[in-house]
Backbone as CSV, one residue per row, in Angstrom:
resi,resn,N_x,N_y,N_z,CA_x,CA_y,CA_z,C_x,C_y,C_z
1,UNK,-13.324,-41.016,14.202,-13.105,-39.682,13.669,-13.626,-38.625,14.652
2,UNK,-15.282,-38.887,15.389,-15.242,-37.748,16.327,-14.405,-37.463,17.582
3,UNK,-13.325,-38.579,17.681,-12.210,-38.514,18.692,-11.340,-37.468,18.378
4,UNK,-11.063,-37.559,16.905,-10.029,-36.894,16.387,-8.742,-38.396,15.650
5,UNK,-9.142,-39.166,16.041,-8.007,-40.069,15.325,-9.150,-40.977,13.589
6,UNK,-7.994,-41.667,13.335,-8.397,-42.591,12.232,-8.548,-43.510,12.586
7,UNK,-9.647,-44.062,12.037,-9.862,-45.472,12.082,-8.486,-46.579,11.742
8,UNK,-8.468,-47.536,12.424,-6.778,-48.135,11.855,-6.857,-48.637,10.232
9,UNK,-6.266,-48.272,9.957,-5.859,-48.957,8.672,-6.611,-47.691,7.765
10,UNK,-6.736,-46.526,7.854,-7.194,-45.710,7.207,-6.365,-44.093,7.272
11,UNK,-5.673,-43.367,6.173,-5.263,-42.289,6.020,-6.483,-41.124,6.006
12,UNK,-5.783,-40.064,6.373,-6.568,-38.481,5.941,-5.952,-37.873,4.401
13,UNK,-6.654,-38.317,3.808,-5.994,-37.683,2.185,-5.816,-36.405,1.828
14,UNK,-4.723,-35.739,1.219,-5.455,-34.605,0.712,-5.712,-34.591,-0.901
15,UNK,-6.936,-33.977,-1.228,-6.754,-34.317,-2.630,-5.816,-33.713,-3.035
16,UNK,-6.093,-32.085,-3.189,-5.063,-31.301,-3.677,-3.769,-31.435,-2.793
17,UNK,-2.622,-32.026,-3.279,-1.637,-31.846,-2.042,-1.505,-30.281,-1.660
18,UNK,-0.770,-30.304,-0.326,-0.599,-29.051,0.205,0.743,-28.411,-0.153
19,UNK,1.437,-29.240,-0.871,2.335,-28.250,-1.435,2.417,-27.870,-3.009
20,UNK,1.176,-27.903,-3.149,0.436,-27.482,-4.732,-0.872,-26.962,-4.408
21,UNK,-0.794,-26.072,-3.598,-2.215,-24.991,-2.962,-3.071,-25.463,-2.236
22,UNK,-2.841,-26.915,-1.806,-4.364,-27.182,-1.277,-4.364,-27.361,0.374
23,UNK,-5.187,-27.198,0.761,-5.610,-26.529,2.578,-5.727,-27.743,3.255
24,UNK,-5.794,-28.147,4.351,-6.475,-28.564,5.228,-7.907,-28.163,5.508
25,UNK,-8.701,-28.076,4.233,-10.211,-27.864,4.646,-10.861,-28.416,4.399
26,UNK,-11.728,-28.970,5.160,-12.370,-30.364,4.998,-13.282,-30.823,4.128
27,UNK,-12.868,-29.530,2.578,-13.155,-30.256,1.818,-11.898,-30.466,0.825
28,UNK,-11.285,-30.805,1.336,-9.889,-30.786,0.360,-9.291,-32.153,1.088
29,UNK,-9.916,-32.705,2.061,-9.790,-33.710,2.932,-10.465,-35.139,2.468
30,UNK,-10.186,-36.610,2.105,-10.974,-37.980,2.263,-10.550,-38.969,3.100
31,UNK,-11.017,-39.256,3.522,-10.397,-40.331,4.250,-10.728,-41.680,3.504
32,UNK,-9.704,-42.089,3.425,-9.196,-43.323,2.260,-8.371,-44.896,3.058
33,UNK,-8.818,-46.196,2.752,-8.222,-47.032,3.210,-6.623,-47.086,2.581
34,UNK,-5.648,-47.334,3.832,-4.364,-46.901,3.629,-3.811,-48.018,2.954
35,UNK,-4.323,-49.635,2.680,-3.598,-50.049,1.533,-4.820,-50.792,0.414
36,UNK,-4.664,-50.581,0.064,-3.517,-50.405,-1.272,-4.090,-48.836,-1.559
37,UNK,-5.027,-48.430,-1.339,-5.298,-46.925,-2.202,-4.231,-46.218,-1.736
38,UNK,-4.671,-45.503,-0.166,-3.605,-44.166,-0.459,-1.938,-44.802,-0.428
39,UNK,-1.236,-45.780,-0.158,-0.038,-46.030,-0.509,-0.182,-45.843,-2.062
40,UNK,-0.948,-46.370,-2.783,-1.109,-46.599,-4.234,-0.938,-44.764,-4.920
41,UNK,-1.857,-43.939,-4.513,-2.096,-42.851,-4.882,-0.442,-42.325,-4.352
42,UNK,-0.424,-42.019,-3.222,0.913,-41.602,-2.611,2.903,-41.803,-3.707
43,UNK,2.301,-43.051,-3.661,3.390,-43.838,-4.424,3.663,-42.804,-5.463
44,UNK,2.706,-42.961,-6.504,2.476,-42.851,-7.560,2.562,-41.308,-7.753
45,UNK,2.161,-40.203,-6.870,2.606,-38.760,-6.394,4.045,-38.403,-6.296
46,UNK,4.690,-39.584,-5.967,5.972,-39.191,-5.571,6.505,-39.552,-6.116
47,UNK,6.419,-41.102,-7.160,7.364,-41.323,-8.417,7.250,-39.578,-9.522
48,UNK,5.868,-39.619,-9.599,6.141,-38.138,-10.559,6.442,-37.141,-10.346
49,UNK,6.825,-36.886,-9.181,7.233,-35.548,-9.199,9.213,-35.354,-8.126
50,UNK,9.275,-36.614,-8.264,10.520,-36.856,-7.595,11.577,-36.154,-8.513
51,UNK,12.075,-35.766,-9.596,12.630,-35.075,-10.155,12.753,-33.249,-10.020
52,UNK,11.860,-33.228,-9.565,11.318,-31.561,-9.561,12.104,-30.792,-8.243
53,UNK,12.551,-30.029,-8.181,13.450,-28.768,-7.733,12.496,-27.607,-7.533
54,UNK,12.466,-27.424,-5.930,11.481,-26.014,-5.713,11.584,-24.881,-6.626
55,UNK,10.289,-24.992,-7.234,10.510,-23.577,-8.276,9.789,-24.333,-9.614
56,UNK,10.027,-25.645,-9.644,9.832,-26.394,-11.154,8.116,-26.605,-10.751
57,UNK,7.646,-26.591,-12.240,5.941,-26.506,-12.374,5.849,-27.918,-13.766
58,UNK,5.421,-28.416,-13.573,4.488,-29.763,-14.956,3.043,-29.668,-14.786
59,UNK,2.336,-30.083,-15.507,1.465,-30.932,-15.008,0.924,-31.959,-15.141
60,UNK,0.399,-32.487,-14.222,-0.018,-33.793,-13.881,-1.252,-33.969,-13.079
61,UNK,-2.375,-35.017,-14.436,-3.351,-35.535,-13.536,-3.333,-36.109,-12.668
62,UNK,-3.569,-35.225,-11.183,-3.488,-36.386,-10.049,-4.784,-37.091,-9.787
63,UNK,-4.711,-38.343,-9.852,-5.407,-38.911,-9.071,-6.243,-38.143,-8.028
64,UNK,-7.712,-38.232,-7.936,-8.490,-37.112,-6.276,-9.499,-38.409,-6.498
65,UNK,-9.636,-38.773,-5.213,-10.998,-39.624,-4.922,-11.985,-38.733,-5.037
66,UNK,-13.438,-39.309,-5.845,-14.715,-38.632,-5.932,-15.600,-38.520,-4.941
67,UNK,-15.439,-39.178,-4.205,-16.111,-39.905,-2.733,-15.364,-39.598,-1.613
68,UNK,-16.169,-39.645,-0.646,-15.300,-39.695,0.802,-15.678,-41.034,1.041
69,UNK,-14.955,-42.002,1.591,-14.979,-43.599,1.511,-14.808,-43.548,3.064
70,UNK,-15.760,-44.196,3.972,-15.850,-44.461,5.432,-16.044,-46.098,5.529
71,UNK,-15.112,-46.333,6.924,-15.197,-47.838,7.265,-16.517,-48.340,7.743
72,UNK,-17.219,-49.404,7.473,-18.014,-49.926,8.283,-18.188,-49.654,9.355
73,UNK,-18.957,-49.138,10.434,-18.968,-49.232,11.990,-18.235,-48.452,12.537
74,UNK,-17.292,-47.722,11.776,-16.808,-46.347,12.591,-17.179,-45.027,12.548
């Protein structure tokens, strides 16, 4: 991470997605192992809202990790 890359096998999450207000600020940021969580979370983001047409509003508890979750040794 102080390179600037991810550890392999690990995503940059956002909790709040960014096309529902949320920033790139690093606290709106986790870094999460990429399987099964964030495919899992991801998935599951995009089955619900795959219907929706720019402009359309629901809501929905998303899933936000409570933790920032780091690999062993990186």
């Amino acid at each position: 991470m102080k390179k600037g890359k991810n550890p392999s096998g690990w995503q940059v999450h956002h909790n709040l997605p960014l096309d529902d207000g949320g920033t790139n600020d690093f606290e709106n940021l986790t870094l999460i192992q990429n399987h099964p969580y964030h495919k899992a979370i991801t998935n599951t983001q995009k089955t619900l809202t795959k219907d929706l047409t720019h402009g359309d509003s629901i809501d929905i508890d998303w899933p936000i990790p409570k933790y920032n979750i780091y690999p062993k040794g990186e």
